[in-house]
N, C-alpha and C positions, 0 to 999 in steps of 0.2 A: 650296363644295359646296352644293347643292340641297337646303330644307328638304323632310321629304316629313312629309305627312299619319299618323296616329298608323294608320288604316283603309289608308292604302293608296289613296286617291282619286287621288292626285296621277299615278297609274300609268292610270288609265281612259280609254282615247282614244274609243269609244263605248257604251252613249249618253251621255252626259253628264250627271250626277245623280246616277250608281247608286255602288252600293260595287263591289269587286271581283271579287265571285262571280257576282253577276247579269248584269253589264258584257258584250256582248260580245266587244269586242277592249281587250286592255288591253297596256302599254308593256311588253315585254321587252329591254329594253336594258340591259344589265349593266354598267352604271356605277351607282352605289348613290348612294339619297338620304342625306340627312347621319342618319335614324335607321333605316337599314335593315341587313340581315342577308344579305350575301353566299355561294351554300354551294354550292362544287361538288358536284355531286350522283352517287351512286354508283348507288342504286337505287329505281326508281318503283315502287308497290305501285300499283297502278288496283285501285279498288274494285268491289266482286264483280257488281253489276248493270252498271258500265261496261264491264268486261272484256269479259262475255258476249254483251254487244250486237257490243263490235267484233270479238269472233271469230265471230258468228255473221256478221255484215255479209261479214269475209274469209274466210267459209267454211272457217276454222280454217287458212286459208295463213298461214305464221308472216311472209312477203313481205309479204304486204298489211294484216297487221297493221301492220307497222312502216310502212309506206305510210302506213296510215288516222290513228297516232297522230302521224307527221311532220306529216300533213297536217292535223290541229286543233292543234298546238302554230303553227304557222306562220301561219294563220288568226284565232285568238283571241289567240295571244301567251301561252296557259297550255292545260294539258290537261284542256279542261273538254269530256266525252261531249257533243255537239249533238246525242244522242239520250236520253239517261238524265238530261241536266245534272248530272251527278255527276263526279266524279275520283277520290279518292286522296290519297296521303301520299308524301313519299321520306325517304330517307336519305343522309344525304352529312357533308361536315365545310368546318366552315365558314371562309371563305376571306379574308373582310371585314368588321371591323364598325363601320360608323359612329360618327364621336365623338356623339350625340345621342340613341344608341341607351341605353337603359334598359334592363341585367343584365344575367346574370351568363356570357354569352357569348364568347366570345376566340379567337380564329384556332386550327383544330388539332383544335377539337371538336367530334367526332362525336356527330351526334344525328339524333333524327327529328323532322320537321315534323306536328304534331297538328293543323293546316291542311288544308282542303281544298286538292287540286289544282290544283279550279276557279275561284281565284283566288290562286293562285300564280303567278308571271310565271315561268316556262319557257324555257331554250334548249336544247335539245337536238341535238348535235354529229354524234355516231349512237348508233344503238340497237346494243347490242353482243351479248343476247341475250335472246330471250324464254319466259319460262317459264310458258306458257298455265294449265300442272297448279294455279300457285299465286297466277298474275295479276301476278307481278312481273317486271319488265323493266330489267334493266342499259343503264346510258347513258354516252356522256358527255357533259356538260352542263351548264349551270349557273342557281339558283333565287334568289330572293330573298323574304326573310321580313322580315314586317313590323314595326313595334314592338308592335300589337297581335296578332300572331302567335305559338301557343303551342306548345309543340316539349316534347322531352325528349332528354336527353343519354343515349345509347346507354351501356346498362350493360356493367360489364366483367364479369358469371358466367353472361352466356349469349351466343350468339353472335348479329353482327347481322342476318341476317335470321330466326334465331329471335323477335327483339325485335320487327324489324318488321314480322311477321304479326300479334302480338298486338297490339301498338299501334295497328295499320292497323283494329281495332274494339274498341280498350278503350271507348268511348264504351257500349255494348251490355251488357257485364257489371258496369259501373261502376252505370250506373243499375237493372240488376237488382240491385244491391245493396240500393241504395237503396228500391226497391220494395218488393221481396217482402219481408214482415211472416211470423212465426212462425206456424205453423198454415193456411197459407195454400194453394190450389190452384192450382198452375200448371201453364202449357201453352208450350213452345219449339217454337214453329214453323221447321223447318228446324236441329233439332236436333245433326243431324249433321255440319253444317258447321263453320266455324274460328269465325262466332259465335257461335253456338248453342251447340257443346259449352262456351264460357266461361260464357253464360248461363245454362246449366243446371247449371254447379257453383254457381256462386254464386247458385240458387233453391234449391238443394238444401241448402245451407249456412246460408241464410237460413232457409227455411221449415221446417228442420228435421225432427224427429223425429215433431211431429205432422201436417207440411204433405202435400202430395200434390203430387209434380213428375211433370208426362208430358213424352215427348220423342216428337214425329212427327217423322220422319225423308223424305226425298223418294224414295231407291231403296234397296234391301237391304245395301252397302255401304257407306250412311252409318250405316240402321239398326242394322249390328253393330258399327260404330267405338263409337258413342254407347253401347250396351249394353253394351260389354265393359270403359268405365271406368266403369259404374255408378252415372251422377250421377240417376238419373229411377227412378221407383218403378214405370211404366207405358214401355210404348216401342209405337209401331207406324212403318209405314210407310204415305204418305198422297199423292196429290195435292191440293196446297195450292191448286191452281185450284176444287174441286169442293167448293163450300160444303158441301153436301147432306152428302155422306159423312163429311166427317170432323165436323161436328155431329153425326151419327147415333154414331159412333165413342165420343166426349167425350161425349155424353148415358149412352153404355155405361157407360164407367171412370169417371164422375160421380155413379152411381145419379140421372142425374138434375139433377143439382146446377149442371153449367157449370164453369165454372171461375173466380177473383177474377183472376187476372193473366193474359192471355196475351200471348208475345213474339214478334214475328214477327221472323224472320231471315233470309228466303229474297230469292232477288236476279230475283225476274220478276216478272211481270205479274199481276193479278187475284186476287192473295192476301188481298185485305181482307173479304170475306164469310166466309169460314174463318174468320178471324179473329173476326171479329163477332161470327157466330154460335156461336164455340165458350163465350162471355165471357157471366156472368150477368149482368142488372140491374143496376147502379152499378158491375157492375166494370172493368175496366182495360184495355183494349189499347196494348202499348207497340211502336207501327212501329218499327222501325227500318231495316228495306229501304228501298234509296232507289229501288224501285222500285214506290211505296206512290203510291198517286192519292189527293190528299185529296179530292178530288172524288168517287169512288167510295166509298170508307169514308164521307165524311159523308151520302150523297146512300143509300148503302145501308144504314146503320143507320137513319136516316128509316125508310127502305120497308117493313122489317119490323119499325117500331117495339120499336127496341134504348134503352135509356136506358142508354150504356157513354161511360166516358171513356175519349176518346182521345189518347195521347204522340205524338209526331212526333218520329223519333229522332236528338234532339242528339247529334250525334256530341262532343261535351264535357261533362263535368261535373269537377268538384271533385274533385281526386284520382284520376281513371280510371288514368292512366299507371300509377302504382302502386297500386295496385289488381289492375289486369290482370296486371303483370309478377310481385306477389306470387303472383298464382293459382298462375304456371309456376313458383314456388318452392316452393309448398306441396307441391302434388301433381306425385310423380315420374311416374304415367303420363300426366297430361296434357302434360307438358312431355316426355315419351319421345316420344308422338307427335306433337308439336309439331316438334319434331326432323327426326322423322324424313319429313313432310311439307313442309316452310318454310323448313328451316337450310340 
């Protein structure tokens, strides 16, 4: 058997040099290096700015979707957006695992890949269905996980695609944990979505009783989802394209003030001045849309001379997995409507 690289290099056919994610085409060939992770796969979650591109590209034909993501699995040899450079996570159990492999892994177990997509080697056999509402798409297929590749074994008290909507961005509420300090003013942009409302429980958990959580929400339907489990002390509804307004907004429910943390959550384009300017002097903005231009944020906090630190959102940290899946234990309405959107 074939030693393979701890990254996954050995898998890169070009360019030559890069690690896996960046790589354009890299080796899907499902023979397993001597430390890799064989998983037939059940179900791909594309992440929320990839989705959107490729349902807008197929003008929402569920055909050409499945078209569009054949045809980057075939091309790259993994499901990495050539428009968003983004992917996703799946779910499956796993089929193979290399003598060379390090833990605690074994043929039979179900988990999710806490892996990008977009350097996941990919076969996909057919797409069986796809569920635009939630960005997940049934396959059948098969993936391979690296030995530096970090996953989580599907829990048995909730079901699995309950598990893997939340895991698909425990990266986002794990590090708002981490973040937001007591007393503190925050802003979740894109509140009403499946990250957002996690990031705004655990701002509101964090910042507690003295802190100030707002939640802008994108249309009046996400507005009253997020309202009605009541993690934000403030709630409105915003275009997150339109610096101007929603700074004018945050200047309102701030007296003034700005805010220490803001989190963006949203999966388009041109969100980074909202952002900016909603964030006082030394404070925080934490991207985590992967459709965040660093180029833009650094080049427009310059402009209007902003002195803010900016996160670029690791979709990993220390703990997330449980972290996130505790959330959906604590709180029965998060996890009621988690359900009833995901499972």
């Amino acid at each position: 058997m074939k030693k393979g690289n701890p990254y996954g290099t050995h898998r890169v056919i070009s360019p030559k040099g890069v690690l896996p994610q960046p790589a354009d085409v890299i080796d899907n060939t499902m023979e397993i290096y001597d430390n890799e992770v064989l998983i037939d796969v059940k179900t791909l979650n594309i992440d929320s700015a990839s989705f959107t591109e490729i349902e807008k590209r197929a003008e929402g034909d569920i055909e050409k979707i499945k078209e569009i993501m054949l045809g980057i699995v075939a091309k790259a040899g993994k499901h990495k957006n050539p428009w968003t450079g983004s992917g996703g996570m799946l779910i499956g159990t796993v089929k193979e695992v290399g003598p060379a492999y390090v833990g605690d892994l074994k043929a039979g177990d179900k988990i999710a890949t806490l892996v990008s997509l977009s350097l996941t080697p990919l076969v996909i056999e057919e797409i069986l269905e796809v569920r635009p509402d939630i960005d997940q798409v049934d396959i059948k297929g098969q993936a391979i996980l690296f030995q530096s590749g970090i996953y989580s074994k599907l829990p048995e008290d909730m079901a699995e695609g309950l598990a893997l909507s939340a895991l698909d961005v425990a990266g986002a509420p794990a590090q708002t944990a981490k973040l937001v300090k007591p007393g503190q003013t925050v802003l979740v942009i894109g509140g009403g979505g499946k990250s957002g409302l996690m990031c705004l429980y655990e701002a509101k958990k964090r910042a507690g009783v003295t802190g100030h959580v707002i939640c802008m929400a994108h249309s009046e339907k996400s507005y009253q989802r997020a309202k009605d489990l009541g993690f934000a002390d403030d709630y409105f509804a915003a275009d997150a394209t339109d610096a101007v307004a929603v700074y004018d907004k945050i200047m309102e429910l701030t007296d003034g003030e700005l805010c220490d943390i803001v989190i963006n959550c949203v999966n388009i384009d041109n969100t980074e001045m909202a952002s900016i300017l909603a964030t006082k002097d030394d404070g925080l903005v934490y991207f985590f849309s992967m459709a965040t231009s660093f180029t833009k944020a650094a080049l427009g906090a310059e402009g209007v001379g902003k002195d803010v630190n900016m996160i670029i959102g690791n979709g990993y940290t220390k703990g997330h997995a449980a972290i996130t899946l505790q959330e959906l234990r604590e709180h029965d309405g998060l996890r009621k409507l988690f359900e009833e959107m995901y499972a």
